[in-house]
C-alpha positions in Angstrom: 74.1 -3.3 -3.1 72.1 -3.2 -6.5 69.1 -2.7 -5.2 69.9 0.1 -2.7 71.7 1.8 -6.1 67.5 1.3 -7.6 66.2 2.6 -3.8 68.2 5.3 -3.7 67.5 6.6 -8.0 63.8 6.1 -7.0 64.2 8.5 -4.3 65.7 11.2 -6.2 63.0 10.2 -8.7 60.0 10.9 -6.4 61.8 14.4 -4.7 61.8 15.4 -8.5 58.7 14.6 -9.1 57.6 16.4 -5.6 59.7 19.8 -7.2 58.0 19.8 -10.8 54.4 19.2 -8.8 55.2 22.5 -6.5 56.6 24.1 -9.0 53.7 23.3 -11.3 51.1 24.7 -8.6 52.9 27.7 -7.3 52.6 29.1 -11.2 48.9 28.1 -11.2 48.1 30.0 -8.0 50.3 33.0 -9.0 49.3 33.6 -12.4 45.4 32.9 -11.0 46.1 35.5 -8.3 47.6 37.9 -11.1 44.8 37.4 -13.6 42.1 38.4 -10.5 44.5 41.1 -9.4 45.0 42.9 -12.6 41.2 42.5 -13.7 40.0 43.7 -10.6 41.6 47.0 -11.6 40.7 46.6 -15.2 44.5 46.8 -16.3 44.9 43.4 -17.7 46.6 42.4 -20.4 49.1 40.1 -21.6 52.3 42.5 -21.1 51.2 43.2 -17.9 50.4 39.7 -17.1 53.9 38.1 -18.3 55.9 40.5 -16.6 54.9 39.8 -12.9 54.2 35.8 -14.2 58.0 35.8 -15.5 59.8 37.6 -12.4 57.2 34.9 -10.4 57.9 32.0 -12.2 62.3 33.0 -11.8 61.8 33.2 -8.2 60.2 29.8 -8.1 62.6 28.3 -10.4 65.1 29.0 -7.7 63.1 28.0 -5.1 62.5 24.3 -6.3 65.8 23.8 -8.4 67.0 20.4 -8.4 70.6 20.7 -5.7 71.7 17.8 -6.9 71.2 16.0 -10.0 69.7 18.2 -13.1 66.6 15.7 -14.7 65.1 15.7 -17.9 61.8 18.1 -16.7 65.0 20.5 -15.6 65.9 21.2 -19.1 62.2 22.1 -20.2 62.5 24.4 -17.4 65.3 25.8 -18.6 64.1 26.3 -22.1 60.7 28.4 -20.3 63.1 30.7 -18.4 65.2 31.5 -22.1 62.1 31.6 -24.0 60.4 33.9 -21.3 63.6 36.0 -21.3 63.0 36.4 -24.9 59.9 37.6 -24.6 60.7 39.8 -21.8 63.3 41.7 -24.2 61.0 41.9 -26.5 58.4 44.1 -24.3 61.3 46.2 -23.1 62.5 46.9 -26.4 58.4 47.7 -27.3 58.1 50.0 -24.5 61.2 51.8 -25.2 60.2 52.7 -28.7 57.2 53.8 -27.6 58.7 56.2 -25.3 61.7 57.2 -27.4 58.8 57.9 -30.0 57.0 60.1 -28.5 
């Protein structure tokens, strides 16, 4: 019985591991397909890179959330998506001075 308790925490362990590597590659390729997107139109920059990167990188969050049990790579996840949301205020609250400036 012990060591199906071990089989079983190792297979958690390796679909975790399987989420954080998808997770991990689907922001590579977006923000890669982003960066070529945006320069190919000469409008990049880092505001309009993190926007599109951030919405991206919520929608994969979703996609490869753990169902079951929340792991120790969940919570640095976490921290990007508050951080990120941070950030994301901050270059609404930019833009709307801008505007309200002018």
């Amino acid at each position: 019985m012990n060591a199906l308790k071990t089989l079983g925490s190792w297979k958690i362990e390796t679909e975790h591991s399987r989420n954080i590597r998808r997770l991990l590659l689907t922001q590579v390729v977006w923000l890669v397909i982003l960066m070529v997107a945006l320069q190919l139109q000469s409008l990049l920059t880092f505001e309009r890179l993190f926007v599109p990167w951030y919405v991206g990188f919520i929608v994969a969050v979703h996609l490869f959330a753990p169902r079951d049990v929340k792991s120790r790579w969940w919570r640095g996840v976490q921290i990007i998506v508050i951080a990120g949301f941070i950030g994301l205020c901050y270059f609404v609250a930019r833009r709307a001075a801008e505007i309200i400036s002018i």
